[in-house]
N, C-alpha and C positions, 0 to 999 in steps of 0.2 A: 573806421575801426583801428584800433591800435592795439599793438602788441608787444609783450617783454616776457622775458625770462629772466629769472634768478636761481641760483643756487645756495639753497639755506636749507638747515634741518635736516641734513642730510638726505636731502630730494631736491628735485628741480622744481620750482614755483613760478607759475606763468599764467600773465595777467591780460585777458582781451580785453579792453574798453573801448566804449561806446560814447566818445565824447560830450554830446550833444551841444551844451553853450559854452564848454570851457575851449580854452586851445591849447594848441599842442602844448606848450610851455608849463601851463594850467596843471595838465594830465599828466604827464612827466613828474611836476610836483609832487600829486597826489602819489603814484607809485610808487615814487622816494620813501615817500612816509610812510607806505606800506611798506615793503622793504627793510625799511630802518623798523620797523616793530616784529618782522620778525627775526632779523638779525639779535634786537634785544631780547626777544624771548626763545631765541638759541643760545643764547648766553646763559641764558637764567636757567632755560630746563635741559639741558644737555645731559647724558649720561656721561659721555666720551669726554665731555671737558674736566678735569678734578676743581677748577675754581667754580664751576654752575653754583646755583645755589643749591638744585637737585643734589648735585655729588658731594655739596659739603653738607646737606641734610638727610642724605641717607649714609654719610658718614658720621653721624650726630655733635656738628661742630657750629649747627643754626639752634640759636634758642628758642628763635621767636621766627613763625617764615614770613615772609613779604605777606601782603594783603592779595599777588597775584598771587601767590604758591598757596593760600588760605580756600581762594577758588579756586584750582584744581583739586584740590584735595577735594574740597566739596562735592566737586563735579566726578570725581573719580567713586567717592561714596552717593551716589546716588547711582553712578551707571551699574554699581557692585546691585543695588537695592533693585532698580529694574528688571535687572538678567538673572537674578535669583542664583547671582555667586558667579554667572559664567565669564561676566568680564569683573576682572582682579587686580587691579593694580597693587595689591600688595600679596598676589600669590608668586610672585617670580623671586627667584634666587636674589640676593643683594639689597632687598629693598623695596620702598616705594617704588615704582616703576610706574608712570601717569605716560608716556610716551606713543601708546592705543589710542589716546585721547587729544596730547595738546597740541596734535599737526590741524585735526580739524578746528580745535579751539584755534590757535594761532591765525589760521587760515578767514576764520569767520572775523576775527580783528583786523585783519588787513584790508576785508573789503568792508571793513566800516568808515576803514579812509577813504575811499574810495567814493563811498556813500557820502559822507559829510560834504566832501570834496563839491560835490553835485553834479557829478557824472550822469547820463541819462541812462546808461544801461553798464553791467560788466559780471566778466567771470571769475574767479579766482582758481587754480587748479594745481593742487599742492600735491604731487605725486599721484595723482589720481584720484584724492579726496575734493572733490568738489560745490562752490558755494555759488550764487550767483545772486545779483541784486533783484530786488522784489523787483516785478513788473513786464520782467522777461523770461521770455524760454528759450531754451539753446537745448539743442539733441545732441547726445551723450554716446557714445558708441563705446558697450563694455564687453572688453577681450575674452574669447574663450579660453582657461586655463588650458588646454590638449592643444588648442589650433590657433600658436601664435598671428597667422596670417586670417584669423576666422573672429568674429565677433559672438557672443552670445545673444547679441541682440541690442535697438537702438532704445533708450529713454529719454523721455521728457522733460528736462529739469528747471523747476521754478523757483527753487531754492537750496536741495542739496542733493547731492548723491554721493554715495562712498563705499569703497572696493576693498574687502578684506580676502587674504587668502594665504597658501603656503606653497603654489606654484612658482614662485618667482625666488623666495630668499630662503624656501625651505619650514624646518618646522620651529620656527619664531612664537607661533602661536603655543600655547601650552592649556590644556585642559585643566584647570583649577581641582578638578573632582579625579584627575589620574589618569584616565581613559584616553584613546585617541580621539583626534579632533574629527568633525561627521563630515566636514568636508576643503576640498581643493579651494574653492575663492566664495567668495559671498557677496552681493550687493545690495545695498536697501537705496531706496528714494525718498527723501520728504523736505521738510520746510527747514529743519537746524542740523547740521554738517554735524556736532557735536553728536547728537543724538547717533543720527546716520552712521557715522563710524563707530559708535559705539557698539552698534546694535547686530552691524557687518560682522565686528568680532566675534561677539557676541554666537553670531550664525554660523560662522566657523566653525566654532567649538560644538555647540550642540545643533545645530539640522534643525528638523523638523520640529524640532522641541519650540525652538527658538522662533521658526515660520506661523507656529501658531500663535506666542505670544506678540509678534505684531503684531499680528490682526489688530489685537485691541488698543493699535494706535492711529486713532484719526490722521489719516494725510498721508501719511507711510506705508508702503510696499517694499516688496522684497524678492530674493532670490536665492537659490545656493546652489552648487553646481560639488557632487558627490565623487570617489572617486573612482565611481564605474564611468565618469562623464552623463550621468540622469542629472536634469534638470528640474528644480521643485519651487514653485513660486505662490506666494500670497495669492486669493483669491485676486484680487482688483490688480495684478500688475498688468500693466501695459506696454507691450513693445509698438515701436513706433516700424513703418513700412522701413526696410532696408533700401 
């Protein structure tokens, strides 16, 4: 097993792999390559940088945006169409704001290196958004917002997991609809990290609302944690034995 950390996107990104035929030199490689794609795609969607392309297009000085910045939008207008408004990338002060979204997107990129690469197993784990290569499972341990030293509970992850909440950096999250958000942290589980974070926010903002529209997503479970500290989860979620 191998491991690294980076700092990009303003998080720490840390990569376990599972070597199997390549060697160290090999793996090293591939990482690089991960790394250097999301270094490029903190360049490009930065808010904090004024050259991104993000900051010279929502400062309207891009005519035309790249073919990436074509698919986040896209991807930002479908997560708008799923959550029935509650995640909005264009409800925040300033502009397009895709930033809920391109750490998992980014994230899911880097372990395609990873993949190509032909690694036998790996994880990727971008500030807590988490991706891992098909064929493997690795147990997840997700913090309770009240009890830094306490977990909420262990999960399964075969492909994604990701942790939305206002515990940590406050209230970043904004209700699109005015209201306050229904809860402290959110976790969903499933097969695309993209999704997954989306839908985390998503469960922030509206609770229950939001726990029952998983349901009607094949593969996907969830959670949300309120802020009396009550726990509400998906029919089918699973914690693993602590």
């Amino acid at each position: 097993m191998i491991s690294r950390a980076e700092e990009v996107m303003g998080t720490v990104v840390s990569f376990l792999v599972e070597p199997g035929p390549l060697d160290d030199h090999q793996v090293a490689g591939a990482i690089d390559n991960a790394c250097r794609e999301l270094h490029d795609l903190d360049d490009r969607f930065s808010l904090w940088k004024p050259e991104s392309e993000l900051s010279r297009w929502r400062g309207g000085l891009v005519a035309t945006p790249s073919a990436l910045m074509d698919e986040v939008i896209e991807l930002c207008a479908g997560a708008y169409d799923i959550t029935h408004g509650l995640f909005d990338a264009w409800g925040l002060p300033g502009g397009f704001d895709p930033t809920g979204l391109v750490k998992g997107w980014a994230a899911e990129r880097a372990l395609a290196h990873l993949a190509r690469a032909g690694v036998e197993g790996a994880l990727v784990n971008a500030g807590g958004d988490i991706c891992v290569l098909a064929g493997r499972s690795y147990d997840v341990g997700i913090r309770h917002p009240f009890e830094p030293d306490a977990m909420c509970g262990i999960v399964s992850v075969t492909g994604a997991v990701a942790t939305s909440g206002v515990y940590e950096r406050g209230a970043h999250i904004v209700n699109p609809f005015g209201t306050e958000v229904a809860a402290v942290a959110a976790t969903v589980v499933g097969d695309s990290l993209v999704l997954c974070d989306v839908l985390a926010t998503a469960l922030v903002v509206g609770g229950a609302e939001v726990l029952y529209l998983i349901e009607g997503f094949a593969g996907v479970e969830g959670f949300f944690v309120d802020q009396s500290g009550s726990m509400y989860t998906t029919q089918s979620m699973v914690f693993q034995d602590h």
